[in-house]
C-alpha positions, 0 to 999 in steps of 0.5 A: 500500500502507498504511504500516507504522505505528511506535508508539514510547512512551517510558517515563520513570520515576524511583523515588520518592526522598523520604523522606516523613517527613523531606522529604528526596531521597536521590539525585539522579536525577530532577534529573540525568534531569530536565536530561538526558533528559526536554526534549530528547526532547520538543524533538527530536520537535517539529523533524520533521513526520512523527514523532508519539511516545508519552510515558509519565510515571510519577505519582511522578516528575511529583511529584518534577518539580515539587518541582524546578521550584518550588525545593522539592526537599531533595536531599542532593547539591544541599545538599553542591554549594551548600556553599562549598568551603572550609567542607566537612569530611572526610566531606563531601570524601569523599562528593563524590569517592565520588558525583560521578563517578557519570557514563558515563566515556565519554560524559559525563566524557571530553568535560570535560578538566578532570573526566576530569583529576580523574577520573584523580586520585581513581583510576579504582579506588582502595582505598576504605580509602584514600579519606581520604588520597585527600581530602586531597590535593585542592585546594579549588579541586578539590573546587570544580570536581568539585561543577560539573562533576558536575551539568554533566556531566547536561546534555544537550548540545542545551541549551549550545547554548540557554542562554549560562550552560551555554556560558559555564561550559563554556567555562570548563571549570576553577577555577569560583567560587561564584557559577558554583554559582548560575549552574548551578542556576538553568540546570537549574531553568530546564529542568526547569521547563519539562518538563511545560509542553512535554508538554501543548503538543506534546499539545495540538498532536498531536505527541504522546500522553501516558499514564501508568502506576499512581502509585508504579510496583507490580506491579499482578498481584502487588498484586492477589495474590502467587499470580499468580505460580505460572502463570508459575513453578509452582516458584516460593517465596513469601513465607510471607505472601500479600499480596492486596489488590486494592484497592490496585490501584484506588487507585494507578491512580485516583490516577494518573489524578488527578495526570494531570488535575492535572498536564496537564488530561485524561485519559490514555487508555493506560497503560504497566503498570509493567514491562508486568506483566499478569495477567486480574484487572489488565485488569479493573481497569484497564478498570474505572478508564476505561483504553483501552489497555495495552502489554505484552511480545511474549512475554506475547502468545506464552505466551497463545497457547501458542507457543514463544518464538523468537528467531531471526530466521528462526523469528520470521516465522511470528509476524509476523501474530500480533505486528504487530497490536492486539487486544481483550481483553475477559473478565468483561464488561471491555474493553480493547485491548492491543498488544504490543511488539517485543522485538528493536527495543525492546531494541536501541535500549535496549541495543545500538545505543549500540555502534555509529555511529549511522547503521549501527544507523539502517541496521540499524534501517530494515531491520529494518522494511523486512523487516516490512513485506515480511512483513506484506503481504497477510497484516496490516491496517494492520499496527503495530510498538510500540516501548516502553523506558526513555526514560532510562537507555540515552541515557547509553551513546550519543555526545552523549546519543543526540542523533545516533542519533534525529536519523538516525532520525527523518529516516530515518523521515521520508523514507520512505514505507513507514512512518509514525510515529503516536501510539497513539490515531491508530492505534487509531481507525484500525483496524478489525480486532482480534483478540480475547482473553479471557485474557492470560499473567500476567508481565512484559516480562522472562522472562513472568514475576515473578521479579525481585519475588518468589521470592528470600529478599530479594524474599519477606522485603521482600513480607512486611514490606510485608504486616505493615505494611499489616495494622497500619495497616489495623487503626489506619486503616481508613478511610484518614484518615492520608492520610501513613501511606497515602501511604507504604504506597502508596510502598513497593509500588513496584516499584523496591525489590524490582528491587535485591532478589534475584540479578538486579540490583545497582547502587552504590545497593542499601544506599541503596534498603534503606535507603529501602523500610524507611523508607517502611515505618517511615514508616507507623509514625511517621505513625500515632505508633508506634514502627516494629518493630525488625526494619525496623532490620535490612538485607534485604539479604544479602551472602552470597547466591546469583547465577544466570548469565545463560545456563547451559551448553549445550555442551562447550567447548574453548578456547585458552587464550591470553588472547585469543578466539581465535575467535569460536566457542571460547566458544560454549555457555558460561556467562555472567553480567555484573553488572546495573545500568547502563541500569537506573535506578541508574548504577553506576561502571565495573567492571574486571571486565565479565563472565565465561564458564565451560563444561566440557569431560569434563576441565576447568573453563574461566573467562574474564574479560573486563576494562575496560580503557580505565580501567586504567593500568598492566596490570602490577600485576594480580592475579586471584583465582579462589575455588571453594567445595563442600564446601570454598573452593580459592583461585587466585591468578595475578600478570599480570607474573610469570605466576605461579599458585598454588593447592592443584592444576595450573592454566593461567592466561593473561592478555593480552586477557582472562583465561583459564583451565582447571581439571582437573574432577577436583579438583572432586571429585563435587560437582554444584554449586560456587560461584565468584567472581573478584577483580581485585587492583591492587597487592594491593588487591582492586579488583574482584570479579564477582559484586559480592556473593554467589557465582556458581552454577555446576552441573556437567554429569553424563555425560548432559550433552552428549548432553541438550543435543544434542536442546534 
């Protein structure tokens, strides 16, 4: 029997952080990303023979790459770590102490003695209005080794083992030197420098295919035209403005293909499309600019065929034949292939996975394939399984940088004979049995649609600044001879910006990607030497915004409340939304406040709270907070200690494992929708609050409710 052929693509991509204007990076993610999770991916593929992988390099972050390797990087954290100790001011010590620990506390801060030691002096939550006095408290020798151990903390650890500085300062471990600065820096211009050398090399040798995504990472269906987005959400707001400029479609996938070139000495063949967005008129032009082959998400594949989208596992299996095959999309006289991802394998990899011991979720894994080609066979030729998700960001939520979960993996892989793993290329040429397809669902890998970058007040105001700019500089430049001014239009449709916009996502980052899509703007100003309007001085973002749980209610609930889960079943038909972030590109600092669950019942309101504490030193000093705003704001306060609550009416409150509790849906009044949010106060110091910004809508069920949801 044929082997069930495994494309994994890894998709590595990092959102331009130069300010174009004044050199200057920001943030330092493509340097930290660049010592942690690019090499070692390429150097753990190369030990197995029988892996071949997929790698995708965004454009904008080989761009940032190479400013790193040749020293050229104007990096604000690289500047204020180069800074002798003793001569930092306040501002200085407290930036160091609010960014450098900008680690995974488990993973990447524990496993150094010395920095979790620091970590715990800062304060795992410490009030921020307290952060000067915090300061001062700390030694220069302190300050010193936070600096070291921040960056030291973003090397992965198979290279302590390659590099006899990075095993000497970890040795060390405290009360660094100056000169340890230099020994460090040097050790990651070493790495990053040799990134794209080790792609081409493995590519030219077959280990692995490298492909590429349109330069800064836009939404190429929505640069195409905003009102692609009414297929997929016919409710949908946009922005008073409609943006359509297809040809800025062309020019970020041809300048993609260029840099490509440049960078690697020929031409990719596949693209990743950014976010796997796709419309029709995309997959023409990407046919038209010479690319062979996109990867997107299952669920496009489903809405086009105009099937429900099914998640159980069971109910997945009369897909099997449909998902686990190439197809030729061909419409307008262009041509391309198109594979489609498997959203549960990719995104337990991605996202869970890191929970457990590496070879059970390998065990978990393998028989997830197995299952696959049970059901393939007979039914599928030469049958394939794409994996395709960030190659970044979930590493840092494993043990030993996910090192141990792929070294299983691809030995697992490389033992069996069911399955092989193949580059995407190989594949294609391979196979001769492609269905066809002359039209394609327009949307994304999340939800088959547009919603995180368009439709939210913030994401129609940023698509309308962005169409007002570009009109001026059309009108100043219109034979594109400011190659600055357009290079800086071209940055700022990049899809990052708007990912922070809206309800969906927030990070510790949100003010400083503002702040960056309005420079990018302002920018296009400064380079044609005008001055940028004033309504780019003014933030997009909103405080005050409204946040839409993950999961709405789809039952009555009757839990105990006790403060602890009582059983697994008791929550089951809640509510539920958890703050977003992590693994997404912007590494938050830990929350106290992980998620929290609401449901209703004919009687009550019920909340639950479920609370980091691995971080939390003394249990004791807890305060919760419970706000519900209609058409007036109620207050509930609960002490942990005392056990007291108070509040304008009768509530239970627990608080043991978690916090639990009920509110009597009769002091809700008639309202058909409230607003919540919860704060977490240590000491009467507000530590905590979910949602971070804004308030949780949150729709009261009707009497229809339970009955409506019992024929969903």
């Amino acid at each position: 029997m044929e082997p069930l052929r495994v494309l994994f693509l890894w998709h590595m991509h990092q959102p331009f952080y130069k300010n174009l204007y004044t050199g200057e990076y920001l943030l330092p993610w493509v340097l930290l990303h660049g010592t942690k999770d690019y090499l070692d991916m390429l150097l753990l593929t190369s030990r197995f023979d029988r892996i071949k992988q997929n790698f995708n390099f965004v454009p904008s972050l080989i761009v940032q790459l190479l400013d790193y390797a040749r020293g050229e990087a104007k990096d604000l954290y690289l500047e204020i770590f180069r800074k002798r100790a003793e001569l930092l001011d306040l501002n200085e010590k407290i930036f160091i102490l609010k960014n450098f620990f900008n680690s995974n506390w488990d993973n990447m801060i524990r496993p150094f003695s010395r920095y979790f030691e620091l970590l715990r002096k800062r304060g795992f939550y410490y009030p921020k209005d307290k952060i000067s006095v915090i300061a001062d408290q700390f030694t220069q020798e302190e300050i010193r080794d936070i600096q070291i151990l921040f960056f030291l903390s973003w090397i992965d650890p198979i290279f302590f083992e390659e590099y006899e500085e990075l095993k000497f300062l970890k040795k060390k471990g405290r009360f660094f030197s100056e000169e340890d600065k230099t020994i460090l820096e040097d050790a990651q211009r070493k790495i990053i420098e040799r990134i794209l050398p080790t792609c081409k090399k493995l590519h030219e040798d077959g280990k692995i295919e490298l492909t590429t995504s349109p330069f800064y990472h836009p939404i190429i269906p929505l640069l195409i035209d905003t009102d692609v987005a009414k297929e997929s959400m016919p409710e949908i707001v946009l922005p008073k403005k409609r943006f359509s400029h297809p040809e800025d479609a062309y020019a970020q996938i041809r300048k993609a293909k260029e840099m490509f070139f440049e960078t690697f000495g020929f031409s990719p063949k596949g693209m990743w499309p950014p976010e796997g967005s796709v419309s029709d008129k995309a997959c023409q032009i990407y046919a038209e600019e010479g690319v062979e082959y996109l990867l997107t998400d299952e669920d496009i594949l489903f809405r086009t065929k105009k099937l429900d989208i099914i998640r159980n596992p069971l109910g997945r299996e009369i897909y099997l034949e449909i998902l686990y095959k190439p197809y030729i999309y061909e419409n307008n006289g262009k041509r391309l292939f198109l594979i489609f991802r498997d959203k549960v394998l990719s995104d337990l990899i991605s996202f869970h996975y890191s929970k457990l011991d590496p070879k059970e979720a390998v065990l978990d894994f393998m028989r997830r394939l197995r299952e696959i080609k049970r059901c393939t066979d007979g039914k599928v030729k030469n049958p394939c399984v794409l994996i395709a998700m960030d190659g970044e960001n979930a590493w840092e939520f494993y043990k030993n940088d996910g090192r141990d979960f792929l070294m299983y993996l691809y030995e697992a892989i490389s033992k069996e004979t069911f399955v092989s793993s193949v580059t995407i290329s190989d594949y294609l040429r391979y196979v001769r049995d492609f269905e066809a397809l002359t039209h394609v669902f327009p949307g994304s890998w999340i939800n088959h649609n547009f919603k995180i970058w368009i439709g939210h007040q913030e994401d129609n105001l940023a698509w309308y600044l962005l169409g007002e700019t570009r009109d001026f500089l059309e009108s100043k430049d219109p034979n594109r001879d400011n190659k600055k001014a357009w290079e800086s239009l071209y940055i700022a449709e990049g899809s990052d910006w708007n990912w922070w916009y809206g309800e969906e996502h927030a990070s510790e980052n949100d003010e400083v990607f503002d702040f960056l899509f309005r420079e990018n703007l302002s920018n296009v100003y400064r380079f044609l030497n005008h001055e940028p309007p004033e309504e780019l001085n003014i933030p997009i973002l909103l405080e005050e915004r409204e946040i839409r749980p993950k999961y709405e209610p789809t039952s009555f609930i009757y839990p105990n409340i006790d403060g602890y889960v009582t059983n697994y079943f008791e929550w089951i038909g809640s509510g539920y939304f958890e703050p977003q972030g992590s693994g997404v590109a912007m590494h938050n600092s830990y929350g106290l406040l992980k998620s929290i669950y609401y449901g209703f019942n004919n009687d009550s309101l019920f909340i639950r709270l479920d609370i980091e504490k691995d971080f939390l030193e003394d249990e004791k000093d807890l305060m919760f907070e419970i706000s519900l705003m209609g058409s007036t704001t109620t207050v509930l306060s609960y002490e942990a200690k005392s056990e007291k609550i108070e509040g304008p009416f009768q509530a239970k409150i627990k608080f043991r494992e978690i916090m639990e509790a009920e509110i009597p849906r009769n002091y809700l009044g008639s309202e058909s929708k409230i607003f919540l949010w919860c704060t977490l106060k240590i000491n009467g110091v507000p530590h905590d609050r979910i949602p971070k910004k804004g308030y949780l809508c949150v729709r009261v069920p009707d009497e229809k409710f339970e009955a409506e949801m019992w024929y969903i």
